[in-house]
C-alpha positions as CSV (number, residue, x, y, z in Angstrom):
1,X,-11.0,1.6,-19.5
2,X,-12.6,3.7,-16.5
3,X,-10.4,3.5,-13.0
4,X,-13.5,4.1,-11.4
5,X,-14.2,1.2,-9.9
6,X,-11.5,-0.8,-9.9
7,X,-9.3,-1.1,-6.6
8,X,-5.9,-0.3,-6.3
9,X,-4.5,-3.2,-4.8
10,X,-4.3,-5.3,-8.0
11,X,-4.6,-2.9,-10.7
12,X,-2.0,-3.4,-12.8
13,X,-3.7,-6.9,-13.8
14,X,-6.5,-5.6,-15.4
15,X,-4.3,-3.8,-18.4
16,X,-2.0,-6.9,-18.6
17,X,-2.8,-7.0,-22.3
18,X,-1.5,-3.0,-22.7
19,X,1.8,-4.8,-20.8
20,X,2.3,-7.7,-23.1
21,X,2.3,-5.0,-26.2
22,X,4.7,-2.8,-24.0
23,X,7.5,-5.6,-23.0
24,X,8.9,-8.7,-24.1
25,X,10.4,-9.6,-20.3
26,X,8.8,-12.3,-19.0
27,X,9.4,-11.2,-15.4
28,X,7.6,-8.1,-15.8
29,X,4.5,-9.4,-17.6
30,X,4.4,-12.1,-14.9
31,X,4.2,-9.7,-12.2
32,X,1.8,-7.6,-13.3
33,X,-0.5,-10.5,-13.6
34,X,0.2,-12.3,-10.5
35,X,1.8,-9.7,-8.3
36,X,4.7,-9.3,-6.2
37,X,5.6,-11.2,-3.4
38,X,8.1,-10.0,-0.7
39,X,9.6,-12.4,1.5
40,X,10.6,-11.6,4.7
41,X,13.3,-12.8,7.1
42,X,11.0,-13.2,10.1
43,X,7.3,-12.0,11.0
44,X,6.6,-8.8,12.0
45,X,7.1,-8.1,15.5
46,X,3.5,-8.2,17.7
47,X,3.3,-4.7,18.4
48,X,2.0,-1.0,17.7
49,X,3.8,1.9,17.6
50,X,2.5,5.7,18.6
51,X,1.5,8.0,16.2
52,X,2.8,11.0,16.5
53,X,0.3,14.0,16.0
54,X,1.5,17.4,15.3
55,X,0.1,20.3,16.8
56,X,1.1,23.0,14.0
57,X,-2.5,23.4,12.3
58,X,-0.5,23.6,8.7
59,X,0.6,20.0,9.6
60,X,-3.2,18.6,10.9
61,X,-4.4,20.0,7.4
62,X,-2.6,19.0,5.4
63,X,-2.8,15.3,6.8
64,X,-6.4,15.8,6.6
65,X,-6.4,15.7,2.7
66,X,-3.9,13.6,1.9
67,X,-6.3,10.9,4.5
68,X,-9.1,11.9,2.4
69,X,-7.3,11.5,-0.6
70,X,-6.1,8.4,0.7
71,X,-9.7,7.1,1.3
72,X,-10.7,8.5,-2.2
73,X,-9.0,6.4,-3.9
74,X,-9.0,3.4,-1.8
75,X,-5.4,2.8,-0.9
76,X,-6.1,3.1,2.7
77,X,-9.2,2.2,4.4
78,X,-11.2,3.7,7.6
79,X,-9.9,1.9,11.0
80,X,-13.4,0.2,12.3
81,X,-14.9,2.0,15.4
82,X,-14.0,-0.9,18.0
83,X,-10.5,0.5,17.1
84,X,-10.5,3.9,16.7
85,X,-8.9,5.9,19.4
86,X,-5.8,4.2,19.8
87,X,-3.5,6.3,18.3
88,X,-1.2,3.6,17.0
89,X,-0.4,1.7,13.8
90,X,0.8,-1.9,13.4
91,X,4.1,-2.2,12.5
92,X,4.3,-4.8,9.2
93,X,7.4,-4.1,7.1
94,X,10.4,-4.8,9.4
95,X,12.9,-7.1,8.1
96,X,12.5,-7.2,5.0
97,X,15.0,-9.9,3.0
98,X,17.6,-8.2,0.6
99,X,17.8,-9.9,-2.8
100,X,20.7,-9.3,-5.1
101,X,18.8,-8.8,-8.5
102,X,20.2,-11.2,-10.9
């Protein structure tokens, strides 16, 4: 099967079949078909943070690919226009809940 096509978020379900012939845990094949869900002590906080931009040209190239590699293959996607200019990212993975794993 072609990964052109198919997005990244949510891959893993589309070969679920390959992962039942793979394992016999139930968590694993669960996951891969429904996905992961974090849980999180609190939300987020309501902010953005500045991103830093480096002036060493080595640096600004080679963010340059890996954002265009990003795009590529669709694990990041292009800020809309209204936003653009802001030089900042939300901040979404802040207190994350430790689980002991069983």
């Amino acid at each position: 099967r072609s990964l052109e096509g198919i997005p990244i978020r949510g891959r893993l379900k589309f070969f679920a079949d390959k992962w039942d012939v793979s394992t016999s845990d139930a968590w694993v094949r669960d996951t891969v078909r429904s996905g992961l869900a974090l849980e999180f002590l609190s939300f987020p906080p309501n902010f953005f943070m500045r991103s830093p931009k480096s002036r060493d040209p080595r640096k600004h190239s080679l963010m340059q690919t890996t954002i265009a590699h990003l795009l590529q293959i669709r694990a990041i996607q292009q800020v809309p226009l209204d936003q653009q200019g802001r030089d900042s990212i939300p901040i979404y993975l802040s207190s994350l809940r430790r689980q002991e794993v069983g």
